[in-house]
C-alpha positions as CSV (number, residue, x, y, z in Angstrom):
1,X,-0.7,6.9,17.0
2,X,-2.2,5.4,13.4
3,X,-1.6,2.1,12.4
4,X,0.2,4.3,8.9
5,X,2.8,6.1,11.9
6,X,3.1,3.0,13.9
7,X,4.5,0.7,10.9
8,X,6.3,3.5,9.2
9,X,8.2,4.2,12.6
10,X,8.4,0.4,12.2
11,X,9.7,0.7,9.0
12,X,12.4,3.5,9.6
13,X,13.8,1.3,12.5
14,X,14.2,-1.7,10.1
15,X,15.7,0.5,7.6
16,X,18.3,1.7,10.1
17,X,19.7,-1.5,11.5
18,X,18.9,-4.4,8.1
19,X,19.9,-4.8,5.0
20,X,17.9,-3.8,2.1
21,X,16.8,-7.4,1.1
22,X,15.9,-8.6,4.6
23,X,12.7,-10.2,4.2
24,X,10.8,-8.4,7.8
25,X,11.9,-5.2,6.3
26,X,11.0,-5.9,2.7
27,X,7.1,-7.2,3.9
28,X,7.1,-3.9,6.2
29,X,7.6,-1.9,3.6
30,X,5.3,-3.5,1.2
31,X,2.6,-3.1,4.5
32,X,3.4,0.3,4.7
33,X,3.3,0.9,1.0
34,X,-0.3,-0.5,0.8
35,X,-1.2,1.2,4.2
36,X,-0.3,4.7,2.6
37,X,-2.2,3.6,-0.6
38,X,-5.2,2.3,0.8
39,X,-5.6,6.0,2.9
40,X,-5.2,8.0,0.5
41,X,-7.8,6.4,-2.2
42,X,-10.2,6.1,0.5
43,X,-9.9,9.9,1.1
44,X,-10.1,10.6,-2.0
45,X,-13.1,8.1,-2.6
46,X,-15.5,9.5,-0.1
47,X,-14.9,13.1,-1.0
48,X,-15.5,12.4,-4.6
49,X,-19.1,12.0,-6.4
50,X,-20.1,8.2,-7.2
51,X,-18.6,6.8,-10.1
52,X,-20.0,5.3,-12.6
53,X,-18.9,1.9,-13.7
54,X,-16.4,3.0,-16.9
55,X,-14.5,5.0,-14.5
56,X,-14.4,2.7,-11.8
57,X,-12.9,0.0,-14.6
58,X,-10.5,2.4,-15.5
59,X,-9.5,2.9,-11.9
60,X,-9.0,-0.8,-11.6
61,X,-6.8,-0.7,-14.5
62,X,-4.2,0.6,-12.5
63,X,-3.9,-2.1,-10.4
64,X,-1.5,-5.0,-12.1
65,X,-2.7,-8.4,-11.8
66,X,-1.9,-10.5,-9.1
67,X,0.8,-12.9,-10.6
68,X,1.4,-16.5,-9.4
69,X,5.1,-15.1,-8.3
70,X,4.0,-12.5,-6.7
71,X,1.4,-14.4,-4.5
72,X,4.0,-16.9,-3.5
């Protein structure tokens, strides 16, 4: 099974038996979110011809910036 099944199962466990603000289930959500993310762009990276650096930029740019209460 892939690490994106294994926390998703993870995740849909959670879901099932803790509240919505429970911090495990919020951080396995946020893992699985990224997981999922992280997947797909890399698929889509390697299938598509190299960038150039104006359109990598603008790829960035829809990343938000890592705020100090976020990375608390």
């Amino acid at each position: 099974m892939s690490e994106l099944r294994c926390i998703a199962s993870r995740k849909a466990i959670l879901t099932r038996h803790r509240p919505a603000d429970d911090p495990e289930l919020i951080k396995v959500s946020q893992d699985h979110a990224v997981m999922a993310i992280e997947e797909y762009v890399s698929r889509v990276v390697s299938s598509a011809p190299p960038l150039r650096p104006e359109q990598i930029e603008r790829l960035r740019g829809l990343i938000p910036a890592v705020t100090a209460d976020v990375a608390a």
